[in-house]
N, C-alpha and C positions, 0 to 999 in steps of 0.2 A: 504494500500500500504506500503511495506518495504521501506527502504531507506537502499538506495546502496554508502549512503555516507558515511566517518566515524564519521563527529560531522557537527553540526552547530554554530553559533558564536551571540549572542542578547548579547542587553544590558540593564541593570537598568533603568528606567529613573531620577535618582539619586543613590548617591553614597552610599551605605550599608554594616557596617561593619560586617568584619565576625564571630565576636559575636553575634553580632543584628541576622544575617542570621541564625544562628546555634539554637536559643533560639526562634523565631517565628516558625522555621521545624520541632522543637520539638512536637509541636500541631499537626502534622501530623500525628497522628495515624496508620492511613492507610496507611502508606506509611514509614516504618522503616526505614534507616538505618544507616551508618556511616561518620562521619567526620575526615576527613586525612589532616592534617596541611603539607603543603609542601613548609612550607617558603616562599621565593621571589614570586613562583608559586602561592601561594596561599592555598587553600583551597580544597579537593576533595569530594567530597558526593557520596557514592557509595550506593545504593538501595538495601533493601535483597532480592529484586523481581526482576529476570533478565526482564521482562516485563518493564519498569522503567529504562529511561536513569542515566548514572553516569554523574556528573556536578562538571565542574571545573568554581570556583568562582574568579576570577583573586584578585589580591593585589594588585589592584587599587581603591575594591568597586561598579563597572560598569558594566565590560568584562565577560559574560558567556559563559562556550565550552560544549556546550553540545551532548555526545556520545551519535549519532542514529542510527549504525551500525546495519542491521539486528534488527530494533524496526517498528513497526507499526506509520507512522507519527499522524494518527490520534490520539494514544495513547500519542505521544510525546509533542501537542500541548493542548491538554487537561490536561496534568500533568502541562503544562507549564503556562496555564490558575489560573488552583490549584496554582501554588507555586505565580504569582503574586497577589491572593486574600490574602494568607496567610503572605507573606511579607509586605500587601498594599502598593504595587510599581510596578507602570506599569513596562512589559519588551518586550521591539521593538526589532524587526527581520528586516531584510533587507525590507520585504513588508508587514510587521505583527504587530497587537500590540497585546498582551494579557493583561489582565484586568478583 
């Protein structure tokens, strides 16, 4: 199923900086791409695979916005599964946990 939204909003279950973020998604092999420092914003991660949501890492450490516009959810919570084993840090959704 697409989603007809344009992001959804999880969070950490602790706080992780975004060096720490940047140096564990490194290991991702499979999953390339770029990191965008955007100050106060925070942090941007944009995927080389449009298949793969872009994620905004807030500059708080907690707050994720992750862009599912025209993405497969199931692909979106599967990646989302992946990036909590690779951080080892749970991350909760409104009625979700991944882990």
């Amino acid at each position: 199923m697409l989603d007809d939204f344009n992001y959804k909003i999880v969070e950490f279950e602790r706080k992780l900086s975004a060096e720490e973020i940047q140096e564990k998604m490194k290991s991702m092999k499979e999953t390339p791409g770029t990191f965008t420092p955007l100050g106060d914003r925070g942090v941007r991660w944009s995927p080389d695979s449009w298949e793969l949501p872009t994620i905004y890492f807030a500059d708080d450490g907690i707050t994720i916005e992750i862009v599912t516009k025209d993405l497969d959810m199931g692909d979106v919570e599967e990646f989302l599964c992946n990036l909590a084993q690779v951080l080892d840090c749970k991350i909760f959704g409104e009625h979700l946990e991944y882990y």
